[in-house]
N, C-alpha and C positions, 0 to 999 in steps of 0.2 A: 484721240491720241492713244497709242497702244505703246505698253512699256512692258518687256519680256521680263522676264523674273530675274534675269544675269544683267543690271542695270549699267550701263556704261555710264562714266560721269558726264554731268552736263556741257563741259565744253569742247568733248570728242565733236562738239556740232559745229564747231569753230577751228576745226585739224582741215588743212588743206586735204588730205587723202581722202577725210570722210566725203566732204564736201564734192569730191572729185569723183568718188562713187557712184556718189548718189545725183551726179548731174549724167553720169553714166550710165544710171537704170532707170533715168527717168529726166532729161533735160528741160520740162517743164515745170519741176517743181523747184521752186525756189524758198531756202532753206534757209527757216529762219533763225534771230540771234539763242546766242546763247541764253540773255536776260530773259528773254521770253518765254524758255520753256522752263528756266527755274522761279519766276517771277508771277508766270501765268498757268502754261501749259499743266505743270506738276502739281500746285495747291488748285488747280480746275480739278486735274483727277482725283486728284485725293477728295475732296470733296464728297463729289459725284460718287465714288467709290463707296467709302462711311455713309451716304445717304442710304445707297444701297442696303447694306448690310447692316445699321440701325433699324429699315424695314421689315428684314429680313428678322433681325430680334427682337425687332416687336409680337410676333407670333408665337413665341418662342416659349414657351410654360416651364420648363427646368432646364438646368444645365450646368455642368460643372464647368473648373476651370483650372488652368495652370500659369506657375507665377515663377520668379525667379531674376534674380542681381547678378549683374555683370557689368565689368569695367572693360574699357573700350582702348581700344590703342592710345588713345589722347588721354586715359586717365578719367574720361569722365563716366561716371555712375549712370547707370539706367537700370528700371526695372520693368519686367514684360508682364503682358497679359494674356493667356489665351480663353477663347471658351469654346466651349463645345457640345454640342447639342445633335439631340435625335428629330427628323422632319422627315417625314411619309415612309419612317423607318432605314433611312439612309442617316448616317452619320456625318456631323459636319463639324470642321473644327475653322475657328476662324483667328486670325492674331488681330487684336484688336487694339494694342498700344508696345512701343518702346521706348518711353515715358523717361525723359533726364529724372535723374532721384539725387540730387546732390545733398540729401537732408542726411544728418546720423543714422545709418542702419541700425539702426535699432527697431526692435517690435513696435512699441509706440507709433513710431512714425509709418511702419510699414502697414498698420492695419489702417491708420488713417488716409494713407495715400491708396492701398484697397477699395476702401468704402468709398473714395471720390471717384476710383476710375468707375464704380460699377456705376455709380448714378451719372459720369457724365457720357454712357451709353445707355441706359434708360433700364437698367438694369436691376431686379430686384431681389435682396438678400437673401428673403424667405424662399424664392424660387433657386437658388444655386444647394446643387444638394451636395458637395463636395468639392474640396480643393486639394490638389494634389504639386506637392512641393517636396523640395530634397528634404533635407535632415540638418539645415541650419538652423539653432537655436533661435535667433530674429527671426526666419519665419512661422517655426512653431510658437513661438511666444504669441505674435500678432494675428496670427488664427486663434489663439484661444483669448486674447483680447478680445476681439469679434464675434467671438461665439460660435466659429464657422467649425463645420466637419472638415477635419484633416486626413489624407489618405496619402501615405508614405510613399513614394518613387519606390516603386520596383527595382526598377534600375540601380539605384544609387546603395540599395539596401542588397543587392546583391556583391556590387562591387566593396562595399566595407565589406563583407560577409568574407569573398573570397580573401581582401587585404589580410583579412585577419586570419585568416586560413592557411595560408603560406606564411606568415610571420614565423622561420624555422631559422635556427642557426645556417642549414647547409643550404638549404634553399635560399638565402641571402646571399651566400655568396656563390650559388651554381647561376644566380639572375645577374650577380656582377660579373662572370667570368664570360658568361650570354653576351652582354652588353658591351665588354672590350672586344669582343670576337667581332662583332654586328659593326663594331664604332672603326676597327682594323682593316674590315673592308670600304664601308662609306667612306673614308677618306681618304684613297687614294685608286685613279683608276687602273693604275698599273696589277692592282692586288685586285680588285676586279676582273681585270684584262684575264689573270693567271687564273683566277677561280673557274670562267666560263669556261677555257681550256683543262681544267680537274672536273667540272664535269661532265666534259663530253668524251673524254677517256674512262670515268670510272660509270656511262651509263646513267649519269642523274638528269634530273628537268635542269632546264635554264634557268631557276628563279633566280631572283634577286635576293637579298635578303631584307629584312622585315624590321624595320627602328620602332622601338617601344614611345608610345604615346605616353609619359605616368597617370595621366587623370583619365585612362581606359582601361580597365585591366586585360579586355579583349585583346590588345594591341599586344601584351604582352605576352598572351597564351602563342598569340600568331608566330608572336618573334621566336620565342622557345622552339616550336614545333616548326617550322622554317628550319634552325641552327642543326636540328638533332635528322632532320631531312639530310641535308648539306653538309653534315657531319664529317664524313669521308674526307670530302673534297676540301673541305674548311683544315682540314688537318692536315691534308697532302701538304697546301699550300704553306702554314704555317710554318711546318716544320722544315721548310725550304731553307727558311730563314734564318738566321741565327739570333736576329732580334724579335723576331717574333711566336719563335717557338714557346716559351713560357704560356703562350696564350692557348695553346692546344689544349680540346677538353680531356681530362682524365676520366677514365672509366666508373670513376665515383661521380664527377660531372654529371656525366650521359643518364648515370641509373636515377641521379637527384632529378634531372632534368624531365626524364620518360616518367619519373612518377606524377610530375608534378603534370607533365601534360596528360595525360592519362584521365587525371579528379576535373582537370579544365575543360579541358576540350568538348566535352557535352553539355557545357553549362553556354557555348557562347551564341549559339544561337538562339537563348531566352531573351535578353536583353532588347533587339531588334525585332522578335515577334511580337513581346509585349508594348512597345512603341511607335505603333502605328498610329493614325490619325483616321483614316477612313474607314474603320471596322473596330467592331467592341471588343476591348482590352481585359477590362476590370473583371469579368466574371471568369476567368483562365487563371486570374492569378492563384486562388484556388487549388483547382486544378495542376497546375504546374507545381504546386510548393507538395503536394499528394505527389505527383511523378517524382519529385526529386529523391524525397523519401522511400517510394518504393521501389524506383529503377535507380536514376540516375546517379545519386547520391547514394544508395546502400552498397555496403561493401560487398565486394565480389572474391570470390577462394582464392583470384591470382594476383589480387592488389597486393601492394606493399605495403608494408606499416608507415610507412610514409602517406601514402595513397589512402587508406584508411585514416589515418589523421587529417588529412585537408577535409575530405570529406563528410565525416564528425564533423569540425569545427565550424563550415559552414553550413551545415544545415541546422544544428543547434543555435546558430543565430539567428538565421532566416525565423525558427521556430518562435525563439525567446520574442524578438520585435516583433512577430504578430501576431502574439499570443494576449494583445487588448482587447478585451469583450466590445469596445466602439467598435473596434476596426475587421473585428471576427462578423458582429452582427452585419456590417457593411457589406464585404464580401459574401458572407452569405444569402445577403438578399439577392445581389445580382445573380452570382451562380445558381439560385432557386428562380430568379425568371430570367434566365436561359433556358429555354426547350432545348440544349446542347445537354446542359448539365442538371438542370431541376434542383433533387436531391441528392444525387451521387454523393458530393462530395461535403455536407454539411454534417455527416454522422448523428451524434446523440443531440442535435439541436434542433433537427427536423422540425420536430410537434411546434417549440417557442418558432421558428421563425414561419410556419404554415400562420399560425396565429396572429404574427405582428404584421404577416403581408397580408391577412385577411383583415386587420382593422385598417390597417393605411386604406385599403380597396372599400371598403366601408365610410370610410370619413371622405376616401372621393367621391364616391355613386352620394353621398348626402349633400354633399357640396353643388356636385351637378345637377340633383335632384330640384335643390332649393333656386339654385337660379335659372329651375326650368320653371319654376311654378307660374302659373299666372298663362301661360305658353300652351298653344295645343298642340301635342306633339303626333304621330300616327303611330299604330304600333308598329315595331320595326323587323322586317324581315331579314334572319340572317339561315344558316348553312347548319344543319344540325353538325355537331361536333361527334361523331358517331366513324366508325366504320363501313355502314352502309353508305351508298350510293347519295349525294349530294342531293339535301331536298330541301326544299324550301319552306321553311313553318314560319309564323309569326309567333314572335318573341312581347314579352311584357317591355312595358318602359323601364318598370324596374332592374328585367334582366338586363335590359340594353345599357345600363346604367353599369351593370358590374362586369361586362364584357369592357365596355371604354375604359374604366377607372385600374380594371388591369392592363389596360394594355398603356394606360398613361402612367402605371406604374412601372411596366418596361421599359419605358421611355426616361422616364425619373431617374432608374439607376443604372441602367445601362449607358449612360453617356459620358461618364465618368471615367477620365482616363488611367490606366496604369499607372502611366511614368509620367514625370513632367519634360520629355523631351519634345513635345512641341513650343515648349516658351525657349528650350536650348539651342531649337531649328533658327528661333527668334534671333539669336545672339549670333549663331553660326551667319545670319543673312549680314547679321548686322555687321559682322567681321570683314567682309566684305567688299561691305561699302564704307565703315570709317576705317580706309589703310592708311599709309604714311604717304601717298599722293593725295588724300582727301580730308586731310587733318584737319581743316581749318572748315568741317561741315555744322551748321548748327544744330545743338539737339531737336530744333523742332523739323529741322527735316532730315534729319535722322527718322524719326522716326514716321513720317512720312513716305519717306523711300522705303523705308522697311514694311510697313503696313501693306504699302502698293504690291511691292516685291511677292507678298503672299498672299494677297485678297483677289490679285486683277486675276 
C-alpha cells in the first residue's frame, strides 16, 4: 500500500466521487472498506515501516536528536521525536514518534518520557551526542536531569535575539500602524480591487500584501518590506477615503519602518539555511554568528541610529547565549571537522580543541583496536594524503585505526542538528491531519499517520 505524504482521511474511500474515479482509472479494481484500511492496511504499514527503520538504527553508532510540545487542535498534548544520523556520509534525519504526553510538562516527566522513547527504538544514551531543543525551561531542566548535551535552536535564539532588538517605543507603533494598513486591505475586496488599480497607474508589481505570522518574526520583516514596497499606492488609496485616511504612513512611519527593514532583511535567510535536514547544519553555526558580526550585523556609515541599535542588540545576545564554554567547545568541534571550516573560525582555542579531538581519536582507534584483537586483520591499503599523484602504499593497522576513528568522529558531530525544526516539521504534519473534520483521531494514530507521512 502506498500513502503519499499529503494523507487524505480514511473514509475519502467511502466518497461516491472517489470511488467513481477510481472505478474510472481502473474498473477492475475493487475498493476496499474504509475499516480495512484504518484497521489493517494503515497499522500493516506502520509496522512494516518502524521495522524498517529500527533496522536501519540498529547500525547506527551516534546521533543526535530533536524534541519538542505542542498541543493539537483538540487540545491534546504530544511531544515529538527526531533523530538524525550520518550513514556512508549522507545525512539522514528520521521522525520517529508523535507520542500523546498528557502527563504535567514538567522536566521530570519529560526526561523520563525521553529515556522511554530512546530504548523503545533500541536506542542508546551513551551513543546520542546531542539534543537540540528550543529555550523552554521543561525542556532544559530535563536534559540536564539526563545528563544529555543540550544544543540551543538557532532558530529560536535568533528570533528572541531580534524580538528583543526592535522592542523600541517607535518601532511599536510603526508595527501597529503596518498591521492596521495590512489588516485595511485583507478585509475588504473592494480596497483590494482599488489598490491593484494604484498600482498599475503608479508602475508598481501586483503584490499582495503580506499578514504577519507573530511566532515568525520572518513574517514580519516580509510584511514591513511589502507595506514600504506598496507605500505609494497604499497611500493614494487611503487617503481616498475619509475613513481611512488616518491610517496613511507618515514620513516618520516610512524612516522607522526602512530602518528597521534595513538591520532585518539580511538576517532572514539564516534561519531556513540553518534548518535543513539533508545537509550539515551545526558546524555554520559558527561561521554565521563570525559573518554576523563582521558583515552583516556591523554598523555601516549610512545606518541610522536606529539601525545601529537593532543591530547592537542583537548580536550582543546571540553573543551573550553562546558564550557557554559546553556549547563553545561543541561548535567548535564540528567546525574543526569540517574540511569547509577546520580552524578558521575557533581563534585562541585552536591548540585545546586540536587536543581534545586528538584524544577522542585516540580512545576510538583504542576501542577499535581492542575489539580487533584476537582477529587477523591485513595491512590496509589506502591513497597517500599528499599532493602528488594518487599512490597506493600500505598503511599500519594502527594507522588504519586513526584514519576510521576520525572519520567516525565526523560522523559523531556532524549530525547534530542546528535548529529543532525537524520535530516543528512534526507538528506542522501533524496540523494537518488533526483538523476540525478529524477531531475525533486517536492519539495512537495520530501518531502513526504522522510517522508514515514522513518515513514512507
Amino acid at each position: 500500500m502506498h500513502i503519499c505524504k499529503d494523507m487524505a482521511p480514511v473514509y475519502t474511500v467511502e466518497k461516491k466521487g472517489f470511488r467513481d474515479l477510481i472505478k474510472t482509472l481502473d474498473p477492475r479494481y475493487v475498493m476496499l472498506s474504509r475499516k480495512h484500511f484504518s484497521k489493517v492496511a494503515l497499522p500493516t504499514t506502520y509496522r512494516e515501516c518502524r521495522l524498517r527503520i529500527e533496522q536501519e538504527l540498529s547500525n547506527v553508532e551516534y546521533f543526535g536528536t530533536t524534541t519538542d510540545l505542542w498541543t493539537s487542535r483538540t487540545t491534546q498534548p504530544y511531544m515529538s521525536l527526531t533523530v538524525h544520523f550520518i550513514k556512508d556520509w549522507s545525512l539522514y534525519s528520521r521522525c520517529l514518534q508523535t507520542s500523546y504526553f498528557p502527563e504535567d510538562h514538567t522536566g521530570e516527566m519529560i526526561a523520563q518520557s525521553l529515556k522511554e522513547a530512546l530504548q523503545s527504538w533500541g536506542l542508546q544514551e551513551e551513543h546520542q551526542v546531542c539534543v537540540t531543543t528550543d529555550n523552554a525551561t521543561n525542556n532544559i531542566r530535563a536534559l540536564q536531569l539526563n545528563d544529555w548535551t543540550r544544543l540551543q535552536c538557532f532558530g529560536h535564539r535568533l528570533h528572541l535575539a531580534i524580538e528583543r532588538g526592535v522592542k523600541v517605543p517607535q518601532v511599536d507603533r510603526a508595527f501597529e500602524v503596518c498591521k492596521k494598513v495590512v489588516s485595511a486591505f485583507t478585509n475588504t475586496w473592494k480596497r483590494q480591487r482599488e489598490l491593484a488599480n494604484a498600482q498599475t497607474q503608479l508602475g508598481l508589481p501586483a503584490h499582495k500584501l503580506i499578514t504577519e505570522t507573530p511566532t515568525r518574526w520572518a513574517s514580519k520583516q516580509k510584511m514591513i518590506e511589502r507595506v514600504l514596497e506598496q507605500e505609494k499606492a497604499l497611500t493614494q488609496v487611503l487617503q481616498a477615503d475619509k475613513k481611512t485616511r488616518h491610517l496613511a504612513l507618515t514620513w516618520q512611519d516610512v524612516d522607522v519602518l526602512e530602518s528597521v527593514n534595513k538591520a532585518l532583511s539580511p538576517l532572514v535567510e539564516f534561519t531556513d539555511a540553518l534548518s535543513g535536514e539533508q545537509y550539515v547544519s551545526v558546524s555554520y553555526v559558527k561561521p554565521v554568528l563570525h559573518l554576523f558580526s563582521e558583515q552583516v550585523l556591523k554598523p555601516q556609515d549610512d545606518d541610522t541610529q536606529l539601525t545601529k541599535g537593532i543591530k547592537k542588540s542583537i548580536l550582543d545576545y546571540l553573543n551573550e547565549k553562546y558564550a557557554e564554554q559546553s556549547t563553545q567547545e561543541l561548535l567548535d568541534m564540528a567546525s574543526l571537522l569540517d574540511p569547509r571550516f577546520k580552524t578558521t573560525y575557533i581563534h585562541e582555542r585552536v591548540d585545546n580543541m586540536k587536543v581534545k579531538a586528538a584524544a577522542e581519536m585516540e580512545s576510538l582507534a583504542a576501542k577499535q583496536s581492542k575489539s580487533a584483537e584476537g582477529v587477523s586483520v591485513p595491512q590496509v591499503e589506502a591513497a597517500e594524503e599528499s599532493e602528488l599523484p594518487a599512490k597506493k602504499q600500505k598503511k599500519s593497522l594502527g594507522s588504519f585505526f586513526k584514519i576510521t576513528s576520525r572519520n567516525r568522529l565526523a560522523k559523531k558531530y556532524r549530525c547534530i542538528p542546528a535548529t529543532s525544526a525537524p520535530s516543528e516539521r512534526a507538528f506542522s504534519t501533524s496540523g494537518n491531519i488533526v483538523t476540525c473534520h478529524r477531531s475525533s483521531l486517536k492519539p495512537e494514530m495520530v501518531d502513526q499517520l504522522v510517522f508514515l507521512a514522513h518515513n514512507l
